[in-house]
MARMARMI-986959 format. One record per atom (N, C-alpha, C): y, z, x; atom name; residue in one letter. Coordinates in steps of 0.1 Angstrom, whole numbers, plus 5000, padded with zeros to 4 digits. Layout:
Y,Z,X,CA,A
...
# end
This chain:
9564,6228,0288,N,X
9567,6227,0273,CA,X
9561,6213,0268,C,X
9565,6201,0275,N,X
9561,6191,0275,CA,X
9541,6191,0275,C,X
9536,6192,0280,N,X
9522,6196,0281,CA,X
9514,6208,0271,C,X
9523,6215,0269,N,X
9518,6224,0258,CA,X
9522,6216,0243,C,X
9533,6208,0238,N,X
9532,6198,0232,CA,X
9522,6190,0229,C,X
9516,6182,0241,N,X
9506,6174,0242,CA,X
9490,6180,0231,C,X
9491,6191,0242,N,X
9479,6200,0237,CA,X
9478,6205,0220,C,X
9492,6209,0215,N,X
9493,6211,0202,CA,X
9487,6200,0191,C,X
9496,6190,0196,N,X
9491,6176,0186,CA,X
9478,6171,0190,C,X
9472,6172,0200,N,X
9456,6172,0199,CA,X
9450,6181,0186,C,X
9451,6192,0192,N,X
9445,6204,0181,CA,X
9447,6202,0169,C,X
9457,6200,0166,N,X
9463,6195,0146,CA,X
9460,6182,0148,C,X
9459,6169,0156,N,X
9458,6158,0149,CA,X
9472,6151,0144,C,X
9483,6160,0145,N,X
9493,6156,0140,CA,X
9505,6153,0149,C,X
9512,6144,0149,N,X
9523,6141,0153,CA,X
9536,6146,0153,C,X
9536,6158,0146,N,X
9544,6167,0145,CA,X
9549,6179,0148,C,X
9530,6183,0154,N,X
9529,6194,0163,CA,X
9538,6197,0174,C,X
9541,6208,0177,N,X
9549,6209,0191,CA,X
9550,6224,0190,C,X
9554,6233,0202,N,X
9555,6245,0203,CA,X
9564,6252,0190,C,X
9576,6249,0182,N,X
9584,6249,0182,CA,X
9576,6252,0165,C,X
9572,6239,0164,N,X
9571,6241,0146,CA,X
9560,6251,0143,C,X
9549,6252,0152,N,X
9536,6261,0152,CA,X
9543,6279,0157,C,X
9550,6282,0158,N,X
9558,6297,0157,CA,X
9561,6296,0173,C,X
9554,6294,0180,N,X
9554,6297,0196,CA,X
9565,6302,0200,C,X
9574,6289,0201,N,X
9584,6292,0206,CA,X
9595,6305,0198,C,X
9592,6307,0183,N,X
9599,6316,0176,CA,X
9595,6329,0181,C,X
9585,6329,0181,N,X
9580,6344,0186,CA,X
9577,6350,0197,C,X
9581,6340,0207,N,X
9582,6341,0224,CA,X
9598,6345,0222,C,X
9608,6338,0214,N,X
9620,6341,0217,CA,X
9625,6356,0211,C,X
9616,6361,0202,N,X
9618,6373,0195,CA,X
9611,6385,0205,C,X
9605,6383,0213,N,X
9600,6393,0222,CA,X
9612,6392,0234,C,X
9616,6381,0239,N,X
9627,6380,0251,CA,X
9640,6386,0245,C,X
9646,6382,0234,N,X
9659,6385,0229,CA,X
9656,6402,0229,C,X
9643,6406,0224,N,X
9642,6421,0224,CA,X
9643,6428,0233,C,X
9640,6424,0248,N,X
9644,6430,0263,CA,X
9656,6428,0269,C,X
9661,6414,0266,N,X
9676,6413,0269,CA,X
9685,6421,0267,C,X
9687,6421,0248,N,X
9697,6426,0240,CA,X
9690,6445,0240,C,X
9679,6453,0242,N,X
9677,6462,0232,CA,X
9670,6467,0252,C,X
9662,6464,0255,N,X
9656,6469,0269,CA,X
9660,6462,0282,C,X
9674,6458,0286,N,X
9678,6450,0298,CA,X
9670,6455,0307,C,X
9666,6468,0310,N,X
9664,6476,0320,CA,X
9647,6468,0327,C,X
9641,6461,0319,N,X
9630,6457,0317,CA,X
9629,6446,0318,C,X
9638,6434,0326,N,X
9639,6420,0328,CA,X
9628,6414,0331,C,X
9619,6421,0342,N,X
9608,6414,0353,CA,X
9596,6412,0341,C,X
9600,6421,0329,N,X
9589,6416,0319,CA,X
9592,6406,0309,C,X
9602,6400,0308,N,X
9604,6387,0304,CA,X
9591,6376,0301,C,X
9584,6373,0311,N,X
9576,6360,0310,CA,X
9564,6366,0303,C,X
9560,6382,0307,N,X
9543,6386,0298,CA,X
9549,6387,0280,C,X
9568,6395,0282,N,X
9570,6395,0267,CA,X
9568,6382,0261,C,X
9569,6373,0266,N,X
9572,6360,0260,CA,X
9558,6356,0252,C,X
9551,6354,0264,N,X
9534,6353,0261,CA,X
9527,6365,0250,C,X
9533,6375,0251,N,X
9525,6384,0245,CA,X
9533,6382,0227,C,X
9548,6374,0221,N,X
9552,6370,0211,CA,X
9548,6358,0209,C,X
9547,6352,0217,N,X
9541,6333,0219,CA,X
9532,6339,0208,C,X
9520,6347,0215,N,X
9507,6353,0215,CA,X
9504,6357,0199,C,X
9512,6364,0197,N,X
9511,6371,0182,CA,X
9513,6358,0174,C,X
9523,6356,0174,N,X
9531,6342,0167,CA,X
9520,6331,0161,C,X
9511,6325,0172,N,X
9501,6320,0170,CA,X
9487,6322,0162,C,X
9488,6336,0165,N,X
9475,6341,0156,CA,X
9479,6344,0140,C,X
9490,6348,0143,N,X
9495,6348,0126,CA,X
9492,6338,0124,C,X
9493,6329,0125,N,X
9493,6312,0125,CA,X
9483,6307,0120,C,X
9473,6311,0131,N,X
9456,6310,0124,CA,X
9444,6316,0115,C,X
9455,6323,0120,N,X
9450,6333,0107,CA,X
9450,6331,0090,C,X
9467,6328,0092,N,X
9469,6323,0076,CA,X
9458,6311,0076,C,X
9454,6301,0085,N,X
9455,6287,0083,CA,X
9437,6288,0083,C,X
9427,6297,0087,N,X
9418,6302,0084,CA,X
9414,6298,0068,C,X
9403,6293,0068,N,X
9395,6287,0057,CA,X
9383,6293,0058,C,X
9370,6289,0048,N,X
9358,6289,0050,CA,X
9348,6287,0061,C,X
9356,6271,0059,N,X
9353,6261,0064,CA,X
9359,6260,0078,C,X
9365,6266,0088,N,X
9373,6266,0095,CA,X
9389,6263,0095,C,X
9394,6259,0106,N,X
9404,6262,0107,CA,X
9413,6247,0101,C,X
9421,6248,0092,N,X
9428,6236,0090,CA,X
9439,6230,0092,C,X
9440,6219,0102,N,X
9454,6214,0108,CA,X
9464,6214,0095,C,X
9464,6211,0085,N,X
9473,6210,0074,CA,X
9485,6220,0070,C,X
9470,6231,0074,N,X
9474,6246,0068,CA,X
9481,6256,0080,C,X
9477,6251,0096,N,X
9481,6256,0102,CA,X
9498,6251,0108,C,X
9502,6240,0102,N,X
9514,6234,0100,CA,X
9527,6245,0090,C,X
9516,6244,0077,N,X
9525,6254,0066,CA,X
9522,6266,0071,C,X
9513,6273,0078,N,X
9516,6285,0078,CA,X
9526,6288,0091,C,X
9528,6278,0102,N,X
9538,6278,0113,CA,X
9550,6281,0108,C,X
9556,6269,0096,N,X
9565,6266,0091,CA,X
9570,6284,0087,C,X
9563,6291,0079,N,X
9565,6305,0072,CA,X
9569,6313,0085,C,X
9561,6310,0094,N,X
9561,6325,0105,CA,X
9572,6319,0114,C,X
9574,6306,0118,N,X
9588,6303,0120,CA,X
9601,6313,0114,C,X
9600,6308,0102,N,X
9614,6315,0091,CA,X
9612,6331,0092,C,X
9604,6335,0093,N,X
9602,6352,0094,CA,X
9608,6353,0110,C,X
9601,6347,0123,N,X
9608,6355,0133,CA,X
9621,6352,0139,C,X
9628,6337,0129,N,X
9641,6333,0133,CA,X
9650,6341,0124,C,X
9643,6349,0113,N,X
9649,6362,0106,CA,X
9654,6369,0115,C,X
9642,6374,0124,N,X
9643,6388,0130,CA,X
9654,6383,0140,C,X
9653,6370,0148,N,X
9664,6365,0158,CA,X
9680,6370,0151,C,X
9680,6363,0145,N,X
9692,6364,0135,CA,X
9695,6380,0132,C,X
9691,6387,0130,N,X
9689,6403,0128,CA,X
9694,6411,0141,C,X
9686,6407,0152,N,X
9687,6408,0162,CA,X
9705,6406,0172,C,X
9705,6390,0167,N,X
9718,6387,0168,CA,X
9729,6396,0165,C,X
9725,6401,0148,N,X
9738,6407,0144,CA,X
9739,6423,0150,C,X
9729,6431,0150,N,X
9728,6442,0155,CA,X
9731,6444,0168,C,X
9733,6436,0174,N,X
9735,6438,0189,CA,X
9743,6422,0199,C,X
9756,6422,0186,N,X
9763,6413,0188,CA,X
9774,6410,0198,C,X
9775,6428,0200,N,X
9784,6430,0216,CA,X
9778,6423,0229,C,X
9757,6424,0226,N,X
9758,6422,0239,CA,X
9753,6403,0236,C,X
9756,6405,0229,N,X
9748,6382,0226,CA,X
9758,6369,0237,C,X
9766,6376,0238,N,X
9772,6363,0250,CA,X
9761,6363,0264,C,X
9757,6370,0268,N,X
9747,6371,0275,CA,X
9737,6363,0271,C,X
9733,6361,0262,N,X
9720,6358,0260,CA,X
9723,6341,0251,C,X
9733,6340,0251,N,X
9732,6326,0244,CA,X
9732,6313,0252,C,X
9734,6312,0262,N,X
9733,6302,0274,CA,X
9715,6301,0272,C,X
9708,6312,0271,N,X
9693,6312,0271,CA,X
9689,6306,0258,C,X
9693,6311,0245,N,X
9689,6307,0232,CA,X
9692,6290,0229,C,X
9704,6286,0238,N,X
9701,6271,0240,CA,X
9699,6258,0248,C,X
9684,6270,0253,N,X
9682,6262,0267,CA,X
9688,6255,0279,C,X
9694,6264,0282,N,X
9704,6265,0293,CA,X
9696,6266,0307,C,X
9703,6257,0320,N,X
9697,6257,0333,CA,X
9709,6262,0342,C,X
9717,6264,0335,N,X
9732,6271,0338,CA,X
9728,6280,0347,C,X
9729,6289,0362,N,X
9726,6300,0367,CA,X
9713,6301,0369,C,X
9705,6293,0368,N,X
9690,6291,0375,CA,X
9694,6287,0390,C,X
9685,6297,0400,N,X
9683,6291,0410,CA,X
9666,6297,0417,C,X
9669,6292,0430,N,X
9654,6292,0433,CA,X
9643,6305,0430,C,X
9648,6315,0427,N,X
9639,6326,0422,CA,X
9634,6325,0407,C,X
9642,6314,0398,N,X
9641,6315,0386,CA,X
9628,6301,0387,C,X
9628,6291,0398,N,X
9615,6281,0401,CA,X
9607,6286,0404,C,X
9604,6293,0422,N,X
9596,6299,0418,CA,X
9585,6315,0409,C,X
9595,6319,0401,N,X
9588,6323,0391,CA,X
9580,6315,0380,C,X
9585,6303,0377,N,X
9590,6293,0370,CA,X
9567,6291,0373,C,X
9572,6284,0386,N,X
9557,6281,0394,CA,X
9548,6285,0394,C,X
9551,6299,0399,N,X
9536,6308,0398,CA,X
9530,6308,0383,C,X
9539,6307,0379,N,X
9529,6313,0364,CA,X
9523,6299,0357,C,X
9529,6284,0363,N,X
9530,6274,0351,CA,X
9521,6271,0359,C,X
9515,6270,0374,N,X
9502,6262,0379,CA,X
9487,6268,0374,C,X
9489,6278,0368,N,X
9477,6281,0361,CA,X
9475,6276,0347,C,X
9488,6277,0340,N,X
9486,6267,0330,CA,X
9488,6252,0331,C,X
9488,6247,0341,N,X
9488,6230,0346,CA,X
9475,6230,0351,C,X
9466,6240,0357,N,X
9450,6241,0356,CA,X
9444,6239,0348,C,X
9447,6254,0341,N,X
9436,6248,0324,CA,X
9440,6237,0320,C,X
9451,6233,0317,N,X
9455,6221,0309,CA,X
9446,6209,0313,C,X
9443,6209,0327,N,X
9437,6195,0330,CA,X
9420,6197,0325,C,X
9417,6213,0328,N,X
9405,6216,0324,CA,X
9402,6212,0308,C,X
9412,6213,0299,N,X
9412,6210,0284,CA,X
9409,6195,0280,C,X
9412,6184,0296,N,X
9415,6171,0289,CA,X
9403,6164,0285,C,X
9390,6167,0286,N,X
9375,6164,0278,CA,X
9375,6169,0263,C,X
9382,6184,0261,N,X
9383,6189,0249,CA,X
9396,6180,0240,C,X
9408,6178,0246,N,X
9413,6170,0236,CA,X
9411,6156,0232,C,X
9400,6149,0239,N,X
9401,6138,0237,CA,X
9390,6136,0227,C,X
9385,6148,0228,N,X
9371,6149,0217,CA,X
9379,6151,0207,C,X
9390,6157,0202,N,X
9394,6167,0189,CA,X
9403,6146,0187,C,X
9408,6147,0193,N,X
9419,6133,0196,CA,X
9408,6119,0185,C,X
9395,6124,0188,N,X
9385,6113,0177,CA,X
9383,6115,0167,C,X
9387,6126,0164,N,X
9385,6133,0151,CA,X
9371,6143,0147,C,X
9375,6149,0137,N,X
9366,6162,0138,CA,X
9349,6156,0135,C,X
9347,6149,0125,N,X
9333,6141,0124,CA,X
9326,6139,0137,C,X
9331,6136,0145,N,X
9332,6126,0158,CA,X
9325,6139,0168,C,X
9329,6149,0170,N,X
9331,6161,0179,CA,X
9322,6166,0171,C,X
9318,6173,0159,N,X
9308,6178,0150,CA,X
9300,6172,0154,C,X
9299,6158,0155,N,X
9284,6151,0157,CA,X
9277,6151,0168,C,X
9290,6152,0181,N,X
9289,6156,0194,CA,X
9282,6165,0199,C,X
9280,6178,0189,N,X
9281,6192,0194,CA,X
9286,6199,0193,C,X
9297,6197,0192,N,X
9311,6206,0198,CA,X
9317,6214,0189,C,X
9319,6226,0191,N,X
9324,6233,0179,CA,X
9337,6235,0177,C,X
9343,6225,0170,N,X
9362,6222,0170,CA,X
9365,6234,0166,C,X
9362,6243,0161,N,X
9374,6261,0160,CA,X
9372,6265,0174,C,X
9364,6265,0183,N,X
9364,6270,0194,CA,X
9371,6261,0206,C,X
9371,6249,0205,N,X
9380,6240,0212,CA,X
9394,6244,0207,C,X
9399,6243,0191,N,X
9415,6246,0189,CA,X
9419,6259,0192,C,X
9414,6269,0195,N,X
9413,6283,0195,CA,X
9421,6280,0214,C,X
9409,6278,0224,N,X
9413,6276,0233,CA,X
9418,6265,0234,C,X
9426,6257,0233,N,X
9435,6243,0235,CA,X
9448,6253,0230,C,X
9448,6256,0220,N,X
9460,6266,0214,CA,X
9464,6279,0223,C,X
9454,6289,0232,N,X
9456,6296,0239,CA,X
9469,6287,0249,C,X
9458,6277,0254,N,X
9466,6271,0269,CA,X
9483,6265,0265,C,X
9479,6263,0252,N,X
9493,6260,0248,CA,X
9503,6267,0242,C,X
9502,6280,0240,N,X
9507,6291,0238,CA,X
9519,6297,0253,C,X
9508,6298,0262,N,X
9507,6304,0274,CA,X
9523,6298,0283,C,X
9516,6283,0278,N,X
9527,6268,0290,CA,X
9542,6274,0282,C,X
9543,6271,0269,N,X
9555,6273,0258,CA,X
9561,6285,0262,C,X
9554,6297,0262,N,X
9558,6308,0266,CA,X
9568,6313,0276,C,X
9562,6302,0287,N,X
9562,6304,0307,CA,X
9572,6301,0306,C,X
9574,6287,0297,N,X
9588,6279,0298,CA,X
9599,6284,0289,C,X
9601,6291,0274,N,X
9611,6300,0268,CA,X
9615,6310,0277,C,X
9606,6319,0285,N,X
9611,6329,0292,CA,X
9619,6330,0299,C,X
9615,6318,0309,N,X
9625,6317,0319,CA,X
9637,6303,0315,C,X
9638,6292,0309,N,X
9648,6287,0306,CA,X
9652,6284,0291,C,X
9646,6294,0285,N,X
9651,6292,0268,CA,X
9645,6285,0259,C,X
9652,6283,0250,N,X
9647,6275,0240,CA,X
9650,6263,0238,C,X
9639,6250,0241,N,X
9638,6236,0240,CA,X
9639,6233,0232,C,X
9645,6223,0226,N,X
9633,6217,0212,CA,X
9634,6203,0216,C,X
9625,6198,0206,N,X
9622,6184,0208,CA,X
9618,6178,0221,C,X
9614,6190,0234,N,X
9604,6185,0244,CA,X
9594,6188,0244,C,X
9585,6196,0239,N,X
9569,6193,0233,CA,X
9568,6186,0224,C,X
9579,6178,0215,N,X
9577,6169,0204,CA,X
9577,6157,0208,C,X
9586,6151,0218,N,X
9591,6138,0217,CA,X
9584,6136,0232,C,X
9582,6143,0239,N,X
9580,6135,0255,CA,X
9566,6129,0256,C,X
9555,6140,0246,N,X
9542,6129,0244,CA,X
9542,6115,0238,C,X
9548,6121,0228,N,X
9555,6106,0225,CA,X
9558,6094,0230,C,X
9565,6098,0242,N,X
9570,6090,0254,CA,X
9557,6085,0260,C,X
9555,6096,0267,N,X
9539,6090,0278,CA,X
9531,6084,0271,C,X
9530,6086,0254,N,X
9520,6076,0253,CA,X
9520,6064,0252,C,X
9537,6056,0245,N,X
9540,6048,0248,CA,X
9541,6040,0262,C,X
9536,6051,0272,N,X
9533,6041,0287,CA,X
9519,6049,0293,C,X
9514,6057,0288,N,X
9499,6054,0293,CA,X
9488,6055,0283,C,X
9493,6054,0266,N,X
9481,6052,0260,CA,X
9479,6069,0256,C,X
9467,6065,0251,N,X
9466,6084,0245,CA,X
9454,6088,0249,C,X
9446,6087,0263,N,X
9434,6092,0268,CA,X
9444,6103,0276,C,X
9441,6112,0270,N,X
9441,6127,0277,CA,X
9440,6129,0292,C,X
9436,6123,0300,N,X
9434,6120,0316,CA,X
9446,6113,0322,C,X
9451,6107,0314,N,X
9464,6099,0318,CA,X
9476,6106,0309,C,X
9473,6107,0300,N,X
9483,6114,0291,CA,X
9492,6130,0297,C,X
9481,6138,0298,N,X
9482,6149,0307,CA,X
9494,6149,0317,C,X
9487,6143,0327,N,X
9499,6144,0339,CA,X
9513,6132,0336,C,X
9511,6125,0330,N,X
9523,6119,0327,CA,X
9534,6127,0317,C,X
9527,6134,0306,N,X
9537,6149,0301,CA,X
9545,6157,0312,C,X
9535,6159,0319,N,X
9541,6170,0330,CA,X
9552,6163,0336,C,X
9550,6153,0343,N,X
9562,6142,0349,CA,X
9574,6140,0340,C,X
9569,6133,0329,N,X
9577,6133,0318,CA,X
9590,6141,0312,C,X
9583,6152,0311,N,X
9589,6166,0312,CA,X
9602,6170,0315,C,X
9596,6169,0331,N,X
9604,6174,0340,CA,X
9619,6163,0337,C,X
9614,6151,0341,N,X
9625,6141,0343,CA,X
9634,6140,0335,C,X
9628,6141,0315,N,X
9640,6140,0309,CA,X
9644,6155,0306,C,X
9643,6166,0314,N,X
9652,6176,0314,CA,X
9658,6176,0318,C,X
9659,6168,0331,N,X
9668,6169,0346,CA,X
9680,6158,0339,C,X
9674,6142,0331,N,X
9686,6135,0324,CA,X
9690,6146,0318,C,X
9686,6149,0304,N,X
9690,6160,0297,CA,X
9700,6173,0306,C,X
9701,6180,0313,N,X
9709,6189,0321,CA,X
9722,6177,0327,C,X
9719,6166,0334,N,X
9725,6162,0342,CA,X
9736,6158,0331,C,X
9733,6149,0319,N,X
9741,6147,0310,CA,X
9754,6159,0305,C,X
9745,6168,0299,N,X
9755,6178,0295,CA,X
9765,6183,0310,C,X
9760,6185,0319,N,X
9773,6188,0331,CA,X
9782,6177,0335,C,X
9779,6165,0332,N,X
9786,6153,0338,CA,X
9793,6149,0326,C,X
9788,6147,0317,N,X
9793,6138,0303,CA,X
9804,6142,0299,C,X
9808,6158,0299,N,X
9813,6172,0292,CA,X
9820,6177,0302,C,X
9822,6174,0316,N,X
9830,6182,0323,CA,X
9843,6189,0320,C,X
9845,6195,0323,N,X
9842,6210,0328,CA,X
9833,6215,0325,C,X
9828,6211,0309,N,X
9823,6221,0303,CA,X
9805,6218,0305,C,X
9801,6229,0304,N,X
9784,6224,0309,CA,X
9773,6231,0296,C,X
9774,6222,0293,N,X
9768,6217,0278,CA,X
9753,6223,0279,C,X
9747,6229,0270,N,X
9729,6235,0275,CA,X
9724,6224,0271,C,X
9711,6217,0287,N,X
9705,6207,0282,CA,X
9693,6211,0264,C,X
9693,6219,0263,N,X
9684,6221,0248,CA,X
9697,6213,0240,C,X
9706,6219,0237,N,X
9717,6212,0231,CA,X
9716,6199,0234,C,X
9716,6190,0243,N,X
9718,6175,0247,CA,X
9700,6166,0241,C,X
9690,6176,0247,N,X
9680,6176,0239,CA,X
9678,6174,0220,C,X
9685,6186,0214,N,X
9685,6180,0204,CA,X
9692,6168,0196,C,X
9702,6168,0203,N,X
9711,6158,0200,CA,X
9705,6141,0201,C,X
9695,6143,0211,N,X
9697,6127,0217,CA,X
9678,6126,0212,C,X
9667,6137,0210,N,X
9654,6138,0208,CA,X
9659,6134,0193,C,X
9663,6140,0186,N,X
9664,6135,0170,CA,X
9661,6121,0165,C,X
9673,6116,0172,N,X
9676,6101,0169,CA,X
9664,6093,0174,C,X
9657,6103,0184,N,X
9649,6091,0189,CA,X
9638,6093,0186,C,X
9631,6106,0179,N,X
9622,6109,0168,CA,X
9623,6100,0154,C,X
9635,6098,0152,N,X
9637,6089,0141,CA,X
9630,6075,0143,C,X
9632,6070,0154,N,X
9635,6058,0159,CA,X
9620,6054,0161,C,X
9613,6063,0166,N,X
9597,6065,0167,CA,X
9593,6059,0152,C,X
9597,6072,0147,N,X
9587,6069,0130,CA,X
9592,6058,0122,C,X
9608,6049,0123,N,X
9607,6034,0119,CA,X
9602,6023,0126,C,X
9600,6033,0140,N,X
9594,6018,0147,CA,X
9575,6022,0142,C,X
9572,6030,0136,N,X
9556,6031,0134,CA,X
9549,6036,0143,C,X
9554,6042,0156,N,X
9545,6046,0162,CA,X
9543,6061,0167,C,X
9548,6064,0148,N,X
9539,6078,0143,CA,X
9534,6080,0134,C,X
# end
């Protein structure tokens, strides 16, 4: 999630970017909630539903955000924003229609590590080392987009076809990661954030330090909500938004967004 983050705000340019505000994660969760609650019988397809709503989610996305002139980070922001509110509709819809079976599924909708064990890793693995491949494969393309579009134009490079694929691979990662442990927020937003504050913003170092990054403040994040809260075992996404906010805030008065 963390790394598909990274990849987002290359492609937009913006500091805002993350799985979350660009539909991804809305429309990965509207294809899972739909197997849970409506096709249980169908679990093992969890991770393709996710990718295949990630998948849609996104292209609505670019679609609206589709110009003449190519594709525009501005526009691909407001049209996120729209397709956001349409599939957290359908969540919500979903919710109510099939509210007998939603205790089940709510430990997942707020990123919960609650009842994960080692089959839920390695599933977890196989699917995210191919997107930890491309991703490193992408780090020449974001560092070109990362100079801005003039810069890459002048290069050669045809930036709709870099954000197209930069946006696939980050589609894919966001997906891997809703499927199997829910919905994050504020870890594709804030953990780049982090790494760059310790390795700078070259895409070569940035990269694998997301990935690290990641991991670690999820594992704070989890550890907190079971220890802090005992008995009670708090979903790290919950502890996530709580403590990512403040320090999202804290980012943009200290300026370095």
């Amino acid at each position: 999630m963390a790394v598909s983050g990274a990849l987002l705000q290359s492609v937009m340019r913006n500091p805002l970017a993350d799985p979350g505000l660009t539909g991804v994660s809305s429309g990965a969760s509207v294809t899972v909630l739909l197997i849970m609650l409506v096709f249980p019988n169908f679990g093992n397809w969890v991770p393709l539903a996710a990718m295949v709503g990630g998948t849609v989610a996104v292209t609505i996305v670019y679609a609206l955000a589709w110009k003449k002139n190519g594709i525009s980070p501005v526009r691909i922001i407001l049209a996120g924003v729209a397709v956001n509110a349409i599939f957290g509709g359908i969540t919500g819809l979903l919710s109510i229609l099939y509210s007998d079976k939603l205790p089940a599924a709510l430990q997942w909708m707020n990123g919960s590590l609650s009842g994960k064990g080692m089959t839920d890793v390695y599933t977890l693995l196989l699917y995210s080392i191919f997107g930890w491949i491309a991703a490193l494969f992408c780090i020449r393309s974001a560092n070109l987009l990362a100079l801005g579009e003039k810069v890459a134009v002048n290069l050669g490079e045809n930036t709709n076809k870099i954000r197209i694929i930069l946006s696939l691979v980050a589609v894919y990662l966001a997906a891997v990661s809703v499927s199997v442990v829910g919905l994050l927020g504020f870890v594709g937003l804030v953990v780049p954030h982090m790494a760059r504050l310790i390795v700078g913003s070259n895409y070569r170092l940035l990269m694998p330090m997301s990935m690290v990054m990641g991991a670690v403040v999820l594992l704070i994040a989890d550890t907190i909500g079971r220890s802090l809260f005992a008995p009670l075992d708090i979903p790290a996404g919950i502890v996530m938004a709580m403590v990512g906010g403040p320090y999202f805030l804290y980012l943009m008065r200290k300026g370095d967004m």
